[in-house]
C-alpha positions in Angstrom: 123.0 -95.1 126.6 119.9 -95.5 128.1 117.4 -98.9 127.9 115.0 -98.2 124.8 111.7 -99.1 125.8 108.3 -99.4 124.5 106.4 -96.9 125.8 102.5 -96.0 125.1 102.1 -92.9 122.3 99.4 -92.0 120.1 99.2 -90.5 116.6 97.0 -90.2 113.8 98.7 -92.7 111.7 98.6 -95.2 115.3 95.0 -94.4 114.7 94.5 -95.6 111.6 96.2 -98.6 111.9 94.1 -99.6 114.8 90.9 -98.7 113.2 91.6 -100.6 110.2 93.0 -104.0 112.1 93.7 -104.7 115.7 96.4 -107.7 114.4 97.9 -105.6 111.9 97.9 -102.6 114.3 99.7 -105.7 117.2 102.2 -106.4 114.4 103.2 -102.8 113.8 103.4 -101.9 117.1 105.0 -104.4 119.4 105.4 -107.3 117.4 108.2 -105.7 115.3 109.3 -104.0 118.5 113.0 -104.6 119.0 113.4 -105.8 115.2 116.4 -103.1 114.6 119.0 -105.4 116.2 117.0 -108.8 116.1 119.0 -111.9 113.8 118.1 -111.9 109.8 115.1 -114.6 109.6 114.3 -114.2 113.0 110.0 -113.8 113.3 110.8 -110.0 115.1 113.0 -108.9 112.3 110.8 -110.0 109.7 107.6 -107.8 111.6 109.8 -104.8 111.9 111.3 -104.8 107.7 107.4 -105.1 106.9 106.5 -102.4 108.9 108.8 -100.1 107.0 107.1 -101.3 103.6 104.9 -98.8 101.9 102.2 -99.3 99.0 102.9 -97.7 95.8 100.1 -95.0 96.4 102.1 -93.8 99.7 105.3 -94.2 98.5 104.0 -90.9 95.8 103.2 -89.6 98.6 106.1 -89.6 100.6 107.9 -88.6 97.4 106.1 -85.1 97.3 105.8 -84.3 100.8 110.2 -84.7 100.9 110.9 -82.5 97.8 108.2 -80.0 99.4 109.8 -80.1 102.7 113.7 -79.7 101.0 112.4 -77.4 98.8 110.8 -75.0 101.8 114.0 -76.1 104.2 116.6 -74.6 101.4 114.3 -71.6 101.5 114.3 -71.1 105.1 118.1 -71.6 104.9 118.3 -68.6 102.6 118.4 -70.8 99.4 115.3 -69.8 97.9 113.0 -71.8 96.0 114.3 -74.3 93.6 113.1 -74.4 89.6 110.1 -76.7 89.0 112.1 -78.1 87.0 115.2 -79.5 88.8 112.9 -80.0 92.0 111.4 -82.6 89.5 115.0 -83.8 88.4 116.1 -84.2 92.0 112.7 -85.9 93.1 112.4 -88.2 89.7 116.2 -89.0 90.3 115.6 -89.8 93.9 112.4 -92.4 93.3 114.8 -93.9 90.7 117.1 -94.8 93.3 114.2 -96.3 95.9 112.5 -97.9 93.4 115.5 -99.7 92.1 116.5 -100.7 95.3 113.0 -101.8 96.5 112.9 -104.3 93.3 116.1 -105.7 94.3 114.6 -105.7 98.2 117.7 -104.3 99.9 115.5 -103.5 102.6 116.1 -107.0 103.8 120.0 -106.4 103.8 119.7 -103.3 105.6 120.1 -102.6 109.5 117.3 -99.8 109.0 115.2 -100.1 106.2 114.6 -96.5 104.8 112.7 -97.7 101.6 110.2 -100.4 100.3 107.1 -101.7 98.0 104.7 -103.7 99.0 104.3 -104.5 95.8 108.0 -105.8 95.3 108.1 -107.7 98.8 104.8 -110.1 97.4 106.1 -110.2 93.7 102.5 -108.1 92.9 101.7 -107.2 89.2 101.8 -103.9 88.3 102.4 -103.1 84.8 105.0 -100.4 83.7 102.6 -98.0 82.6 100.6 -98.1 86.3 104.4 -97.0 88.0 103.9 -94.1 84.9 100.6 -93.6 85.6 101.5 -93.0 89.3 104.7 -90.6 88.9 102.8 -88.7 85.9 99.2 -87.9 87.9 100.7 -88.1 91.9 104.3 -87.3 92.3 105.0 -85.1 89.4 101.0 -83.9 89.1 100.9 -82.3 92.5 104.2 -80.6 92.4 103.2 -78.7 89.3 99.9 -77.8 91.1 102.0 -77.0 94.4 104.0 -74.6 92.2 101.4 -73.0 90.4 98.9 -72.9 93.6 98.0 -69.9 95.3 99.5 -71.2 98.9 103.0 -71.0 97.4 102.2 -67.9 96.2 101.0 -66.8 100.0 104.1 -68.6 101.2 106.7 -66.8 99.1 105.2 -63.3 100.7 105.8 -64.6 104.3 109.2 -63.4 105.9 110.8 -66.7 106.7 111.7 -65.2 110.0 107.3 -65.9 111.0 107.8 -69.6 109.3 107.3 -72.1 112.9 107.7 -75.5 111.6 108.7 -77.5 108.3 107.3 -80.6 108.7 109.2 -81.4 112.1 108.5 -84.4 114.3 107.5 -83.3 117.8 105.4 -83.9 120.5 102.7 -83.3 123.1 100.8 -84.4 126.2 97.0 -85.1 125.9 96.1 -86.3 129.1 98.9 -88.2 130.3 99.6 -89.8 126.7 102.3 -88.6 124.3 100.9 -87.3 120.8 103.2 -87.1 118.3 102.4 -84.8 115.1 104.5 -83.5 112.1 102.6 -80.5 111.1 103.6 -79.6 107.0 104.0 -76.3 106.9 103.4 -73.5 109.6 103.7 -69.5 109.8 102.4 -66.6 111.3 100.1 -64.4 109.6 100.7 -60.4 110.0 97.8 -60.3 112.0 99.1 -62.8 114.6 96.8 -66.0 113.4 98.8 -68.8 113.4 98.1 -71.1 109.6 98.8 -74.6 109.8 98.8 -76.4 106.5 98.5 -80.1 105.4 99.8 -81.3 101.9 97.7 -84.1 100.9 98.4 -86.5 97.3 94.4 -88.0 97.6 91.1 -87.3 97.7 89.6 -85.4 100.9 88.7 -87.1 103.6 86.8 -86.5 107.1 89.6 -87.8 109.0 91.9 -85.1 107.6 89.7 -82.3 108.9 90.5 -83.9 112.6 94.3 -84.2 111.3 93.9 -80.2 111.3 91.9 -80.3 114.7 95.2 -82.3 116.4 97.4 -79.7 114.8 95.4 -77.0 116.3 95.6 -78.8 120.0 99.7 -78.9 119.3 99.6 -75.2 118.5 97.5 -74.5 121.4 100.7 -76.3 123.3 103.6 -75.6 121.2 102.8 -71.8 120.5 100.2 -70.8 123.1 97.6 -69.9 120.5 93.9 -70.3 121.1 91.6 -71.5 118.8 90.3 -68.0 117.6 94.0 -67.6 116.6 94.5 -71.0 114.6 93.7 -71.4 110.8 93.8 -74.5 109.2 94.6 -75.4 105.7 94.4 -78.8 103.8 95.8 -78.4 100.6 94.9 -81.2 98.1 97.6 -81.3 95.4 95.8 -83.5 93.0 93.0 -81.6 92.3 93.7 -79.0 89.6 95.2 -75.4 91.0 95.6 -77.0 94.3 92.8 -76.2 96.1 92.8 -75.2 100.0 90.4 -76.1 102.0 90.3 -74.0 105.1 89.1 -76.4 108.3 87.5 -74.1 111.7 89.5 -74.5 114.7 86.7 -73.7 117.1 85.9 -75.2 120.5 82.6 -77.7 119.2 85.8 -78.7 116.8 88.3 -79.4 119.6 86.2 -80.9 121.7 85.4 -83.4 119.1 88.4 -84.0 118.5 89.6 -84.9 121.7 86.6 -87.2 122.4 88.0 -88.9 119.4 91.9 -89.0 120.7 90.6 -89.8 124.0 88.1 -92.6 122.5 91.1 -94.4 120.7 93.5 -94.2 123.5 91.0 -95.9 125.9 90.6 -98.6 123.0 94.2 -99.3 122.2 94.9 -99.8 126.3 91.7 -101.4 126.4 93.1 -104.6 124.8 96.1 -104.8 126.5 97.2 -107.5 129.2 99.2 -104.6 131.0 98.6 -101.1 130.2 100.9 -99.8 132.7 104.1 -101.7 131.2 102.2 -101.1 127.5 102.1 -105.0 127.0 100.1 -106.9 124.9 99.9 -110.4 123.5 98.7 -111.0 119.6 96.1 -113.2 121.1 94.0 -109.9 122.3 94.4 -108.4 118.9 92.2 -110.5 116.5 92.5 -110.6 112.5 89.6 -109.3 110.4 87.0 -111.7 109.6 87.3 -111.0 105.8 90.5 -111.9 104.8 90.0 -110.1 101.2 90.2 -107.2 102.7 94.2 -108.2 103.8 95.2 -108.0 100.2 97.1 -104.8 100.5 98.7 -105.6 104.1 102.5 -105.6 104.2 101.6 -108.3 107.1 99.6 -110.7 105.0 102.6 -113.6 105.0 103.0 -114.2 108.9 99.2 -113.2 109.5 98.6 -116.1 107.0 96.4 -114.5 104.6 98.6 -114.8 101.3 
């Protein structure tokens, strides 16, 4: 088997991280590099079982992006679409499970942690009705607006032999540097246009409209489709009926977006002490001067700012 290595690759989650803290950001990146087979209680291991820890908000998320992606996967497979009603079951039955084992933090106890709260990792108050709250509005909210949208109702028209992707990691080359995307959903329309669509659990951001732009590069790659030929869709599933909002692929659009990826690559090597080798000490990689705003952090005990 072939040497693993820590090799330079950008995304938009790599993105965010950055923008939000360089030490977090140091921590998540190469800090916890290597933490899959370092010894329990080692500094490495404990980076790399943070790093897997989610907040409570994207934990609903994650929940309703899987049951859409097995509920479209069965589909493709011939399976057709699942009942509301026991994709809620399945999905309710599967939180059950990561929740339980989050409280008791098996995610310390396991060689690759696949599930875990922030929340339960810093012993955080959250009272029973917030975790209700949460299921009620996020997880099972936006899978009763994804059923009764109108893009399910677009979807269920399309032969499943023009579906391209189902939320699939892959990969491109922008300039040298490998982007990796997961693109939601993806089909052809019967005109030829190619729609990408995003499921998102919160409110609309500007940063999702260059999530869309990225998608649009990758398809540009992946299918040989020019802009003119792209539509893109974010689909907010907590807003009532699901609402899509349709983002231009255009070439102002583009552009903009790869002064942006090419802006945040040249940032991240920036602060390196080798770019070549993709090495870089914690030392380069400052905290933020506010430490409120590390409350939320699944890196808040070894950045001392509990």
């Amino acid at each position: 088997m072939a040497e693993l290595t820590n090799d330079f690759t950008w995304s938009k989650s790599r993105h965010e991280k950055f923008k939000e803290c360089r030490r977090a950001y140091w921590y998540a990146y190469y800090g916890s590099w290597g933490g899959w087979e370092a010894p329990s209680g080692s500094p490495v291991r404990e980076l790399y079982v943070l790093k897997k820890l989610s907040s409570r908000w994207q934990w609903a998320g994650s929940l309703v992006h899987e049951a859409i992606r097995q509920l479209l996967l069965r589909a493709r497979r011939g399976g057709g679409l699942r009942p509301l009603e026991e994709v809620l079951a399945r999905t309710r039955e599967r939180a059950r499970g990561q929740w339980s084992g989050s409280r008791d933090k098996s995610y310390w106890r396991e060689s690759a942690p696949a599930y875990g709260l922030v929340e339960h990792e810093y012993a955080e108050p959250v009272p029973d009705e917030e975790w209700k709250r949460i299921w009620d509005e996020v997880v099972e909210g936006s899978l009763r607006a994804f059923y009764g949208s109108e893009v399910l109702d677009r979807i269920r028209r399309v032969p499943v032999a023009r579906w391209l992707t189902v939320d699939e990691l892959d990969h491109w080359i922008f300039e040298g540097t490998k982007i990796w995307v997961a693109v939601d959903f993806a089909y052809v329309e019967s005109d030829g246009r190619v729609t990408l669509l995003d499921w998102k659990t919160g409110k609309e951001r500007g940063v999702d409209h260059t999530q869309l732009a990225i998608y649009a590069l990758y398809a540009r790659e992946k299918w040989n489709v020019g802009p003119e030929q792209v539509v893109g869709g974010l689909v907010y599933l907590g807003a009532a009926g699901a609402p899509r909002v349709d983002v231009a692929a255009g070439a102002d659009a583009l552009d903009a977006c790869r002064a942006v990826m090419r802006a945040s690559i040249g940032g991240m090597k920036e602060l390196l002490d080798d770019p070549a080798a993709n090495r870089g000490s914690i030392g380069r990689f400052p905290q933020l001067e506010d430490p409120a705003a590390c409350r939320r952090c699944p890196f808040r005990r070894p950045c001392g700012r509990l």
